[in-house]
N, C-alpha and C positions, 0 to 999 in steps of 0.2 A: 512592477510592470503589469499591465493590465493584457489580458487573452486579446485578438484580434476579437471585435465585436461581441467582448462579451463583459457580463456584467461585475468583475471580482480582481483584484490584485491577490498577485501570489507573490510570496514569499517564497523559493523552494531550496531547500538546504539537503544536501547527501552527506552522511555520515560514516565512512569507515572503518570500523573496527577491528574486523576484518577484512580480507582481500575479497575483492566483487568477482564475478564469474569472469572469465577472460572476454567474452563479447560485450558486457554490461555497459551503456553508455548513459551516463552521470545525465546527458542533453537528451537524449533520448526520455529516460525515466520522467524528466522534468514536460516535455511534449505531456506523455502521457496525462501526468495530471492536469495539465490544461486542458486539455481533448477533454477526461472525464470530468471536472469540475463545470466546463460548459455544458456537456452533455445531462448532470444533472442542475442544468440550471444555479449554481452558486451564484451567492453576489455579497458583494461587499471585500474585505481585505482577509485574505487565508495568507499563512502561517504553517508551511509543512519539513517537517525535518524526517527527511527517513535515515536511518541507521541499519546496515549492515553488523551483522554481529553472531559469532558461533555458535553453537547449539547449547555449550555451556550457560555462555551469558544470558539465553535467551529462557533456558528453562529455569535460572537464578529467577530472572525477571518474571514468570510464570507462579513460581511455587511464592516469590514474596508481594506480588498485587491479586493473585488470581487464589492463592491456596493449591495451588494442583502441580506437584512436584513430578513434571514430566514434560517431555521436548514438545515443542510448538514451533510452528513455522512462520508466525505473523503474530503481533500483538499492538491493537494500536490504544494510544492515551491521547483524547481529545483536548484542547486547551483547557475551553473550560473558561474563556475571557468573550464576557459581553462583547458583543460586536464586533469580534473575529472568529473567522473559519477556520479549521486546521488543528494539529496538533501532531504526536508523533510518530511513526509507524517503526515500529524494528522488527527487521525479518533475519531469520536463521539462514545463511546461506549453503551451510550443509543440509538444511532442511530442503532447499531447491533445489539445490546438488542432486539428492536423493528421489525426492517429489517427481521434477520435471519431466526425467524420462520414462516415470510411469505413467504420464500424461503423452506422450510426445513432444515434450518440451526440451529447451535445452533449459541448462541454468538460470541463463540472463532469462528466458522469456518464462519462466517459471516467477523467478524474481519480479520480472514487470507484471506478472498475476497477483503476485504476493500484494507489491504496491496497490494495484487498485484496489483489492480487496481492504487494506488498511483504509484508502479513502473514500468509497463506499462507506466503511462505519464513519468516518468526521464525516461524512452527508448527513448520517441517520440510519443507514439500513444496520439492521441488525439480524444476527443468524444464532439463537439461541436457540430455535427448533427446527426439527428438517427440514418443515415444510418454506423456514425464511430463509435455511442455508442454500437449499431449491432455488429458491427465485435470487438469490444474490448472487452465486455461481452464473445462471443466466445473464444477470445482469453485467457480472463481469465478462462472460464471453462476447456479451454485445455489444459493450463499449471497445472489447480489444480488436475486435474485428472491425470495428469502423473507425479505429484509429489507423488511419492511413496515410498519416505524417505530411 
């Protein structure tokens, strides 16, 4: 299905693991990455699967791609296929659970932070140093703020 006036087919798949925050909406989530994929300009055919999943599984997934045996709240794996966008995003939702109200967030909307952040990296951005984690943090504020459904 291609975004109103924009250049990219998505794919977009929700994965449960675990149970989603009680307000989380599956259609919701999916807007978003539309909103953000046009916002950074994508184009061509993306391919996104997010996954929901415990703190357990998520820091398994950490210590055995990353080397670092400790909880994480977001981890995403890009396809990695010529001439598609996309790839996987799994987020902890006890980690949002936890996270969001130290934000002022709720679950869900900690989790739909989580999400962009995962697609932010399949764009390209990357936050390996403060000064990128700085501007990607911005970047996700200002996509969620102008996502106004």
């Amino acid at each position: 299905m291609t975004g109103k006036g924009s250049p990219f087919d998505l794919e977009f798949d929700l994965l449960t693991e675990t149970e989603a925050p009680a307000d989380f909406s599956p259609e919701r989530a999916e807007r978003l990455a539309r909103h953000l994929l046009g916002a950074e300009q994508a184009a061509g055919s993306w391919s996104v699967a997010v996954a929901l999943v415990d703190d357990f599984r998520l820091q398994e997934l950490h210590r055995d791609f990353m080397g670092i045996d400790e909880p994480t709240d977001v981890m995403t794996f890009a396809a990695g296929i010529p001439g598609m966008g996309g790839g996987d995003i799994v987020i902890s939702v006890d980690r949002a659970a936890e996270q969001g109200p130290e934000h002022g967030l709720t679950a869900a909307e900690e989790t739909m932070f989580l999400i962009s952040h995962g697609l932010l990296h399949l764009c390209g951005w990357e936050d390996a140093t403060d000064t990128e984690r700085a501007v990607m943090l911005d970047r996700q504020r200002e996509i969620i703020a102008s996502f106004g459904e």
